[in-house]
PQR file of N, CA, C, O and H, with PARSE charges and radii, in Angstrom:
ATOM      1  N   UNK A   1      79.905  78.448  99.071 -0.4000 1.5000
ATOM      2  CA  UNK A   1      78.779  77.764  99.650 -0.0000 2.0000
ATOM      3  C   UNK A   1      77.465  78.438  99.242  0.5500 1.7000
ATOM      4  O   UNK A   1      76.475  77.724  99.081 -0.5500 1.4000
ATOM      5  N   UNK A   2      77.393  79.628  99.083 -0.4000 1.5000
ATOM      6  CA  UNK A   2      75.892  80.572  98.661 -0.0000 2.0000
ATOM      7  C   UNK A   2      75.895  80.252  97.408  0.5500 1.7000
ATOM      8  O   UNK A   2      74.719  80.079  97.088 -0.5500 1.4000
ATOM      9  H   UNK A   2      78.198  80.208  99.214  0.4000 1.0000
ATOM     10  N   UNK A   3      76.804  80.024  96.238 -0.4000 1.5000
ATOM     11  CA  UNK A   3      76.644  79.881  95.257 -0.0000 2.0000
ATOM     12  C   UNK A   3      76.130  78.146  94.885  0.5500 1.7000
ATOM     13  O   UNK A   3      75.698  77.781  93.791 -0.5500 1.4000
ATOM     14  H   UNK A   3      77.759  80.165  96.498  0.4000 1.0000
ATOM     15  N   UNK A   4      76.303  77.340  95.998 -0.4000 1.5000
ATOM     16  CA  UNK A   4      75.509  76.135  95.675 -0.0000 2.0000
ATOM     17  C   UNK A   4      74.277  75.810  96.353  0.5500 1.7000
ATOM     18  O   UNK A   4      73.552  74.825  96.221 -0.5500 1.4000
ATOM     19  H   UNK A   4      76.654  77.636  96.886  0.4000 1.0000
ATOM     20  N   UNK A   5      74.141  77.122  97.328 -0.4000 1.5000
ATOM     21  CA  UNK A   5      72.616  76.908  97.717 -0.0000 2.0000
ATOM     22  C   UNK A   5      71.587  77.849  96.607  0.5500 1.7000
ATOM     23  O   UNK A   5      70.434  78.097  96.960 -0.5500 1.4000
ATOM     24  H   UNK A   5      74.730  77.923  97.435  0.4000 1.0000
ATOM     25  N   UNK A   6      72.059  78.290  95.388 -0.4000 1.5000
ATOM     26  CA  UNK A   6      71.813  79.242  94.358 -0.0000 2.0000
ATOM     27  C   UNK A   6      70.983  80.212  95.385  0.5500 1.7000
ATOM     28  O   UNK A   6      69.789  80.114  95.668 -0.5500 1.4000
ATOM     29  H   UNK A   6      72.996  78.088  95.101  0.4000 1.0000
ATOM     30  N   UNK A   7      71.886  81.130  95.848 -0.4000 1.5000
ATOM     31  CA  UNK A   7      71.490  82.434  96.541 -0.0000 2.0000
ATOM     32  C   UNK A   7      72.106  83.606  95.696  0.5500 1.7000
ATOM     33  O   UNK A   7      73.062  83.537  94.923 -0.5500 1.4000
ATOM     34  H   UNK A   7      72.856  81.210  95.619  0.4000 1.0000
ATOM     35  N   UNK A   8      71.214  84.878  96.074 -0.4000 1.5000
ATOM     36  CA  UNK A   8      72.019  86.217  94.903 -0.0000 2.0000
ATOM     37  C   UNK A   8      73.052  86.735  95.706  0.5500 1.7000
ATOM     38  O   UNK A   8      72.801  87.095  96.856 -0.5500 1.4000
ATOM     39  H   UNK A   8      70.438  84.934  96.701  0.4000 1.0000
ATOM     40  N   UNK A   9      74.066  86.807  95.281 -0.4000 1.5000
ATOM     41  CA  UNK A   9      75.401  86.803  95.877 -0.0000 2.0000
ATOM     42  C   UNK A   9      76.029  88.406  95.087  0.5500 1.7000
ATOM     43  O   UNK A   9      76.208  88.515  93.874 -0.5500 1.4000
ATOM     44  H   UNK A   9      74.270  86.515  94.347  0.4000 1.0000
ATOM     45  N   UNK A  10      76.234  89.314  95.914 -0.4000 1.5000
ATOM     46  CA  UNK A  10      76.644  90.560  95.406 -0.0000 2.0000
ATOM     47  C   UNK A  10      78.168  90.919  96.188  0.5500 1.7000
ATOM     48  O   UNK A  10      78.046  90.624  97.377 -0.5500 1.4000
ATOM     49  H   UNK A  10      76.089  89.225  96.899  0.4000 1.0000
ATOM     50  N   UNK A  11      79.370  91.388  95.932 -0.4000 1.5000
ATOM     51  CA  UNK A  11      80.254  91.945  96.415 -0.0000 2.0000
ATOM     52  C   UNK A  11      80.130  93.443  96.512  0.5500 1.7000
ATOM     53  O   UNK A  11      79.507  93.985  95.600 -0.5500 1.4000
ATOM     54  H   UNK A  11      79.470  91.628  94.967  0.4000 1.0000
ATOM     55  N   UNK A  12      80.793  94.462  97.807 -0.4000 1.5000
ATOM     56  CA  UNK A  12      80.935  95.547  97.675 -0.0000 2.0000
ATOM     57  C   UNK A  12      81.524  95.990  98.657  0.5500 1.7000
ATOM     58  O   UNK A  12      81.585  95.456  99.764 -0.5500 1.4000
ATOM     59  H   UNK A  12      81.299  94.021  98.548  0.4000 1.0000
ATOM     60  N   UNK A  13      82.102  97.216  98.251 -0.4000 1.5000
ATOM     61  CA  UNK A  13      83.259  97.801  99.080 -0.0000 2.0000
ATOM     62  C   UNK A  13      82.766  98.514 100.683  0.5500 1.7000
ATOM     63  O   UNK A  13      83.029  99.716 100.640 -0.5500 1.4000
ATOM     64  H   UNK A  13      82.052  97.650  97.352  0.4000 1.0000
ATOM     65  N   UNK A  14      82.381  98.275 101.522 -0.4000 1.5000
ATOM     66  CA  UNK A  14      81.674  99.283 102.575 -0.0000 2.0000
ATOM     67  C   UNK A  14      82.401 100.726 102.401  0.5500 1.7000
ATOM     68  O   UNK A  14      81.714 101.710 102.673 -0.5500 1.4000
ATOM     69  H   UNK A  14      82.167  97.299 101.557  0.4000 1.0000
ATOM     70  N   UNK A  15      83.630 100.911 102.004 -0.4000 1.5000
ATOM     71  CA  UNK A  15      84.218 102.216 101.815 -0.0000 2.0000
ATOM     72  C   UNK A  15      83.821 102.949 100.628  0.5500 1.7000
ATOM     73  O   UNK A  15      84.229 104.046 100.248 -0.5500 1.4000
ATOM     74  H   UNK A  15      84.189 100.111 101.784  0.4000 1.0000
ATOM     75  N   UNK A  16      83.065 102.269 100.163 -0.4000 1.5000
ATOM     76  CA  UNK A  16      82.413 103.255  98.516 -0.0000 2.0000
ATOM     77  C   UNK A  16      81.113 103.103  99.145  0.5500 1.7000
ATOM     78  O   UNK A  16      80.328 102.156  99.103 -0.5500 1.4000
ATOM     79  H   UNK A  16      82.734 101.377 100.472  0.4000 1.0000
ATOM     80  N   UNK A  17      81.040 104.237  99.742 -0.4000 1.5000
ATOM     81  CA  UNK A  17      78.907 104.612 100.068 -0.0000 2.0000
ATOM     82  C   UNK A  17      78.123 104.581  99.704  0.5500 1.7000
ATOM     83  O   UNK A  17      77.052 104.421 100.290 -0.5500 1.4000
ATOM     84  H   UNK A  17      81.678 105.006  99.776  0.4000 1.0000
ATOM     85  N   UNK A  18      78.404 104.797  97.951 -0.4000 1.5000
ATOM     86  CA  UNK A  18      77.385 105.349  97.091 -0.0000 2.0000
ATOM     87  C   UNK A  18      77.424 103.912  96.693  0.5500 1.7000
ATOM     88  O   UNK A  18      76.243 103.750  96.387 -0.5500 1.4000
ATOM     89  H   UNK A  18      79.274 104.927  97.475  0.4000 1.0000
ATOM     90  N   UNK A  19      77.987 102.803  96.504 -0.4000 1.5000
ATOM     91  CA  UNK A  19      78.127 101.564  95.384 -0.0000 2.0000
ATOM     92  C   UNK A  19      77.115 100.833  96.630  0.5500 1.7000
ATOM     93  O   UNK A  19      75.936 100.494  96.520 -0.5500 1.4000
ATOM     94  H   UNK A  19      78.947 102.935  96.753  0.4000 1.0000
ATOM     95  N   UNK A  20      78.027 100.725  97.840 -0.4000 1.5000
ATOM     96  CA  UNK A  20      77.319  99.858  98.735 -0.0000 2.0000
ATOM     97  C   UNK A  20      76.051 100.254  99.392  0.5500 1.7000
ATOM     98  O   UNK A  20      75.934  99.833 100.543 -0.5500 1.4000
ATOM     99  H   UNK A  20      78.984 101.000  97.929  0.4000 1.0000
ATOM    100  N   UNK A  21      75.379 100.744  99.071 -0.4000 1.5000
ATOM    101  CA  UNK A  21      73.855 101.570  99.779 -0.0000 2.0000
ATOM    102  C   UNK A  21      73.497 100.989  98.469  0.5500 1.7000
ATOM    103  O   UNK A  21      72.873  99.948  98.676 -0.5500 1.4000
ATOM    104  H   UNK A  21      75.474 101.085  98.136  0.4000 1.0000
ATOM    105  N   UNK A  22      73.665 101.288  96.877 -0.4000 1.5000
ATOM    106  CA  UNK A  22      72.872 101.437  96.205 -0.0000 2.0000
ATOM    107  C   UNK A  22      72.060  99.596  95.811  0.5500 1.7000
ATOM    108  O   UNK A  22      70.966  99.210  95.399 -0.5500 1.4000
ATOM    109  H   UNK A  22      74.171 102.134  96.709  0.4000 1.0000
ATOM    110  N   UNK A  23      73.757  98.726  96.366 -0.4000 1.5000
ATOM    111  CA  UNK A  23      73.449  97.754  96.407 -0.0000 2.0000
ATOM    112  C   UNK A  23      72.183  97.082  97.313  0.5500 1.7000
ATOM    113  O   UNK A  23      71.219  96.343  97.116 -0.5500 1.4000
ATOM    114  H   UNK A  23      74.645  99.040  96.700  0.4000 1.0000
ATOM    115  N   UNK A  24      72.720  97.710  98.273 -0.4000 1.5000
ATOM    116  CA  UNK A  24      72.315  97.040  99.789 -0.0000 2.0000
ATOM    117  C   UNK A  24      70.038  97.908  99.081  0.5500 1.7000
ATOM    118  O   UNK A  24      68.908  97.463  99.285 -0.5500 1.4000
ATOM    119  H   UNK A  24      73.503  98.311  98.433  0.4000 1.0000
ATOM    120  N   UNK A  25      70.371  98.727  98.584 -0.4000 1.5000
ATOM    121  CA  UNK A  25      69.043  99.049  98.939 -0.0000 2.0000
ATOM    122  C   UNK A  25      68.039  97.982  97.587  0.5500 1.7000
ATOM    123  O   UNK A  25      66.832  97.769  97.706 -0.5500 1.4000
ATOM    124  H   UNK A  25      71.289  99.088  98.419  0.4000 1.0000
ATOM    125  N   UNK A  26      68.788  97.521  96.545 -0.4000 1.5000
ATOM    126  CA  UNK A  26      68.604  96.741  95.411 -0.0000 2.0000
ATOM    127  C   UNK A  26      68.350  95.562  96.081  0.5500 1.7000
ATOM    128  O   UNK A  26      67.396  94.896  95.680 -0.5500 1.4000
ATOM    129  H   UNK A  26      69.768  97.694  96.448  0.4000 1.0000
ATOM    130  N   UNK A  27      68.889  95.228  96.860 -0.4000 1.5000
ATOM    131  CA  UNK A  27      68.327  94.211  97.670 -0.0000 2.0000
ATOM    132  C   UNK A  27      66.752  94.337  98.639  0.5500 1.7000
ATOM    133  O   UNK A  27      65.842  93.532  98.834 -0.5500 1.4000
ATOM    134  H   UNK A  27      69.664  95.769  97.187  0.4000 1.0000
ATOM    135  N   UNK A  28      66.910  95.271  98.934 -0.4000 1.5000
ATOM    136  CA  UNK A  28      65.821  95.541  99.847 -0.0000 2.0000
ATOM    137  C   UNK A  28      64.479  95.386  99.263  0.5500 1.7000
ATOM    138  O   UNK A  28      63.455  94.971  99.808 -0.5500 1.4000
ATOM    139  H   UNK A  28      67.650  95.925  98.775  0.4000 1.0000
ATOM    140  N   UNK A  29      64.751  95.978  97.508 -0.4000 1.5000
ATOM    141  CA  UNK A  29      63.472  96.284  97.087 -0.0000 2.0000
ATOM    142  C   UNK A  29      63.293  94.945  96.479  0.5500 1.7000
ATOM    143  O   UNK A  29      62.088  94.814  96.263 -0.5500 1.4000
ATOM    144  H   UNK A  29      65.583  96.315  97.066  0.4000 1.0000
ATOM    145  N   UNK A  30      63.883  93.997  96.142 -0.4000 1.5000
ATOM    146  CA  UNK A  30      63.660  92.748  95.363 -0.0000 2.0000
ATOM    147  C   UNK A  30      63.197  91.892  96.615  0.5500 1.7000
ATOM    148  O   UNK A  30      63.758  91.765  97.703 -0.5500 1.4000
ATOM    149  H   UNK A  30      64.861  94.104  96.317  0.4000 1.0000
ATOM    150  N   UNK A  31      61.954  91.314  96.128 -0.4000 1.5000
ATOM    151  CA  UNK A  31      61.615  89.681  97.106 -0.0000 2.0000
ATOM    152  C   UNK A  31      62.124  88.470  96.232  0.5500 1.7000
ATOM    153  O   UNK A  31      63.023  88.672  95.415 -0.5500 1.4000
ATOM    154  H   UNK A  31      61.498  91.417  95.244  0.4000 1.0000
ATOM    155  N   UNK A  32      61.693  87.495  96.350 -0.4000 1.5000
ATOM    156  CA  UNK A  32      62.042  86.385  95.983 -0.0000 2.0000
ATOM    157  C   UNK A  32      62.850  85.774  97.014  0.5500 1.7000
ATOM    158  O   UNK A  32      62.427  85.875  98.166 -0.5500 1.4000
ATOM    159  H   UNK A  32      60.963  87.330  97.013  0.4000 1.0000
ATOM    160  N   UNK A  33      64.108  85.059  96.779 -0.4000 1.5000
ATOM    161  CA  UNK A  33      64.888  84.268  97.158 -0.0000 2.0000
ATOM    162  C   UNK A  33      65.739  84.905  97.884  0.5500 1.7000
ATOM    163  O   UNK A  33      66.130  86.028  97.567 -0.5500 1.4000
ATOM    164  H   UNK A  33      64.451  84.977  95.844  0.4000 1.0000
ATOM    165  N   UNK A  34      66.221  84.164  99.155 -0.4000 1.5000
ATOM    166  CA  UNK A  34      67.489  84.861  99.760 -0.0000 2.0000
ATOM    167  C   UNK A  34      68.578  85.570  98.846  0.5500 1.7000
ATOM    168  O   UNK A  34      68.942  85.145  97.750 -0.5500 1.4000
ATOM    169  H   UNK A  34      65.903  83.252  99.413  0.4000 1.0000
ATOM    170  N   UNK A  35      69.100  86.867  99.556 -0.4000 1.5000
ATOM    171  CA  UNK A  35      70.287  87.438  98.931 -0.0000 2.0000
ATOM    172  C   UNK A  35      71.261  87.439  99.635  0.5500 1.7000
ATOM    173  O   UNK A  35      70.998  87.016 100.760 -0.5500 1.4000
ATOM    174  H   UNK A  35      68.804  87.212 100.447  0.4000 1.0000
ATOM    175  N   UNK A  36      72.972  87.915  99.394 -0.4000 1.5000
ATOM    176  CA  UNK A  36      73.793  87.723 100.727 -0.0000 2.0000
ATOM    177  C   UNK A  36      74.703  88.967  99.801  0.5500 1.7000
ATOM    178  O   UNK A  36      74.892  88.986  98.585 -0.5500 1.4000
ATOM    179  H   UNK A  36      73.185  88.259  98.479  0.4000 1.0000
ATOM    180  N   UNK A  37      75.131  89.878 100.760 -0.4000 1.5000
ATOM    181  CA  UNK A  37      75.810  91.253 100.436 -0.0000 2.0000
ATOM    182  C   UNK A  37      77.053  91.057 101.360  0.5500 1.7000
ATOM    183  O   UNK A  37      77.053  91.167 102.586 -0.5500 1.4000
ATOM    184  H   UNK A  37      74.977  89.862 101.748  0.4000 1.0000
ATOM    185  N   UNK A  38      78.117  90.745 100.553 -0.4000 1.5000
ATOM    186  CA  UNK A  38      79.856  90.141 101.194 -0.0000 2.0000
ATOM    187  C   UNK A  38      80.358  91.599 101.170  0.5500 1.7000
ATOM    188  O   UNK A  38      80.240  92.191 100.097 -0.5500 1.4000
ATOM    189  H   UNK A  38      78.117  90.655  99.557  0.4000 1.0000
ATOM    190  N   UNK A  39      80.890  92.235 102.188 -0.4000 1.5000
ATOM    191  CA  UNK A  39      81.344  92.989 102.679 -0.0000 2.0000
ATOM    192  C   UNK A  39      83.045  93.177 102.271  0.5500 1.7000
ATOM    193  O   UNK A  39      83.214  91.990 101.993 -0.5500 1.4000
ATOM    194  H   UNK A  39      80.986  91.754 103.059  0.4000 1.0000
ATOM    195  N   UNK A  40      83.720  93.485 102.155 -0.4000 1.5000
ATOM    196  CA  UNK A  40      85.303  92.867 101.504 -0.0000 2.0000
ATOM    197  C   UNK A  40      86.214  93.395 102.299  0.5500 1.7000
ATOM    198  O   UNK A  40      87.419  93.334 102.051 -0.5500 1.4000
ATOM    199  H   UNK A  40      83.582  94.449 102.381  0.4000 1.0000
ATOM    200  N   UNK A  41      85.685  93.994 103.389 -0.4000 1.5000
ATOM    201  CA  UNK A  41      86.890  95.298 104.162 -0.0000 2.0000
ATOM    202  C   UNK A  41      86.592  94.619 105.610  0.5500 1.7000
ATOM    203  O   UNK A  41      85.784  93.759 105.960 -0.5500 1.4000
ATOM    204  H   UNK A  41      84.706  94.043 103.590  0.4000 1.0000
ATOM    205  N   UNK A  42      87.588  95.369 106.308 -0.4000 1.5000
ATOM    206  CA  UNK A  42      87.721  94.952 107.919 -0.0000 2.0000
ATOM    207  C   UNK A  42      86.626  96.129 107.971  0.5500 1.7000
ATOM    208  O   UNK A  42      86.704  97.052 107.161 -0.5500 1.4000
ATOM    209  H   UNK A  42      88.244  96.068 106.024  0.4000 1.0000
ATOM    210  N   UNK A  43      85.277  96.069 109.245 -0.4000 1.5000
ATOM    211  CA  UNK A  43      84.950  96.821 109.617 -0.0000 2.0000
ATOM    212  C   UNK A  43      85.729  98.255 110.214  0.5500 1.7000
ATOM    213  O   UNK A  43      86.653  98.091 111.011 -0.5500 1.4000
ATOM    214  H   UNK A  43      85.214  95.319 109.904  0.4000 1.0000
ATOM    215  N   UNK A  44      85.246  99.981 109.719 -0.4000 1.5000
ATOM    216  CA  UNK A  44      85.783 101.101 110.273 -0.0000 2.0000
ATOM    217  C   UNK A  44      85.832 100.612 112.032  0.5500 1.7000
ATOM    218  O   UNK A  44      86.968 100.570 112.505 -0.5500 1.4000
ATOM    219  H   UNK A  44      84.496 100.114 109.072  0.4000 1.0000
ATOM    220  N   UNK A  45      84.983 100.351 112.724 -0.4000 1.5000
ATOM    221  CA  UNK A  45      84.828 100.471 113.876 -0.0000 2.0000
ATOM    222  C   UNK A  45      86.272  99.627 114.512  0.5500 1.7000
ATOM    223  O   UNK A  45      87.259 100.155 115.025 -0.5500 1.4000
ATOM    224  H   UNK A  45      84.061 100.386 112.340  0.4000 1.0000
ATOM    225  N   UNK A  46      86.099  98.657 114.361 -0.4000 1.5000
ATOM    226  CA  UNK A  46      87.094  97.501 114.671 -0.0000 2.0000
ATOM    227  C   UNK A  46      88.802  97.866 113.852  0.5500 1.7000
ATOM    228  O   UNK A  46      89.781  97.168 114.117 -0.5500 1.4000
ATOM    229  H   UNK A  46      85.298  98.228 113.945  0.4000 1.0000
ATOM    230  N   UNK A  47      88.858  98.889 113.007 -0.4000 1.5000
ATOM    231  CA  UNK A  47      89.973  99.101 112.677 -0.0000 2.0000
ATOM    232  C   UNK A  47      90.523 100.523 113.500  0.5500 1.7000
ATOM    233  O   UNK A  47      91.701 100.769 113.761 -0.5500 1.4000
ATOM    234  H   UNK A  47      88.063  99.456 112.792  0.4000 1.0000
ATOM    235  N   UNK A  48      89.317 101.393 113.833 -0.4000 1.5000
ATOM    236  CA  UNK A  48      89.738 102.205 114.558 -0.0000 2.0000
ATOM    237  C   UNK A  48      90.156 101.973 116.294  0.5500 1.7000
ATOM    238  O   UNK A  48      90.763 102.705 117.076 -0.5500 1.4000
ATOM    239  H   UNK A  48      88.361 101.194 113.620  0.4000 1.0000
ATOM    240  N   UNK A  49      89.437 100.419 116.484 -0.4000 1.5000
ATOM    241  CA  UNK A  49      89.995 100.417 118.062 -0.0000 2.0000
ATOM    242  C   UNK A  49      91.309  99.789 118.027  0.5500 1.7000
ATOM    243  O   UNK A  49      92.104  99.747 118.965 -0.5500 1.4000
ATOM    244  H   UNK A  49      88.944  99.824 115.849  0.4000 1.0000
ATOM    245  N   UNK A  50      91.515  99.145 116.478 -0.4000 1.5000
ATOM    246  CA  UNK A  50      93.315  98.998 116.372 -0.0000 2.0000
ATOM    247  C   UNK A  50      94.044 100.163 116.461  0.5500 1.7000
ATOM    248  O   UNK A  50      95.201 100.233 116.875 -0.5500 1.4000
ATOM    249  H   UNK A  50      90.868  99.179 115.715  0.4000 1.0000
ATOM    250  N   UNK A  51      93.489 100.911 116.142 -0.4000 1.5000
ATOM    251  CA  UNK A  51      94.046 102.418 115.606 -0.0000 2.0000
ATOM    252  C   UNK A  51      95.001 102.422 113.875  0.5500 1.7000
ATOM    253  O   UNK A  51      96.042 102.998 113.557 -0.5500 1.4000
ATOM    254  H   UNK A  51      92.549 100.855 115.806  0.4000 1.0000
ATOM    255  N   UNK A  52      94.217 101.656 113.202 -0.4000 1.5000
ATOM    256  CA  UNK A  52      94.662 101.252 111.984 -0.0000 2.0000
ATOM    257  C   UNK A  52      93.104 102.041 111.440  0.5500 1.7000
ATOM    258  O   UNK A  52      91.926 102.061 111.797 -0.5500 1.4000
ATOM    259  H   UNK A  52      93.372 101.188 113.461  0.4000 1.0000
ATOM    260  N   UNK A  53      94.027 102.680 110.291 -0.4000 1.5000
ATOM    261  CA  UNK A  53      92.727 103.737 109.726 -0.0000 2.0000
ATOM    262  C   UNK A  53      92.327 103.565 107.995  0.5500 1.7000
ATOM    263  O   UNK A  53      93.297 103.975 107.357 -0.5500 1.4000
ATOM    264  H   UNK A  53      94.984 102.664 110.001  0.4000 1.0000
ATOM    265  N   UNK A  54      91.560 103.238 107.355 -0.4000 1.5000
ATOM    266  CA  UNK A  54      92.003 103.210 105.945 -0.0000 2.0000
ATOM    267  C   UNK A  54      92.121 104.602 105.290  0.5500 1.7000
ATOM    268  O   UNK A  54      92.481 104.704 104.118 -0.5500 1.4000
ATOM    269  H   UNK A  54      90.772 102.905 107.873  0.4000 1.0000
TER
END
């Protein structure tokens, strides 16, 4: 659906810090047009109240 509203569409791991910050901050510094940063993992928080750990 983001790809037919032509939005900048980036994937990244929240468990790689260095990939996903560097993204997330590449976003920050660009204006223009909406961006959308897809997350690919179950949130840490919500896996630790499973008690499922990666």
């Amino acid at each position: 659906m983001v790809y037919a509203l032509d939005l900048l569409v980036e994937v990244a791991d929240p468990y790689d810090l260095t990939a996903a910050s560097e993204t997330l901050y590449h976003f920050l510094q660009e204006s223009g047009k909406p961006k959308v940063l897809i997350m690919r993992r179950k949130c840490a928080l919500i896996q630790g109240r499973e008690g499922v750990f990666p």
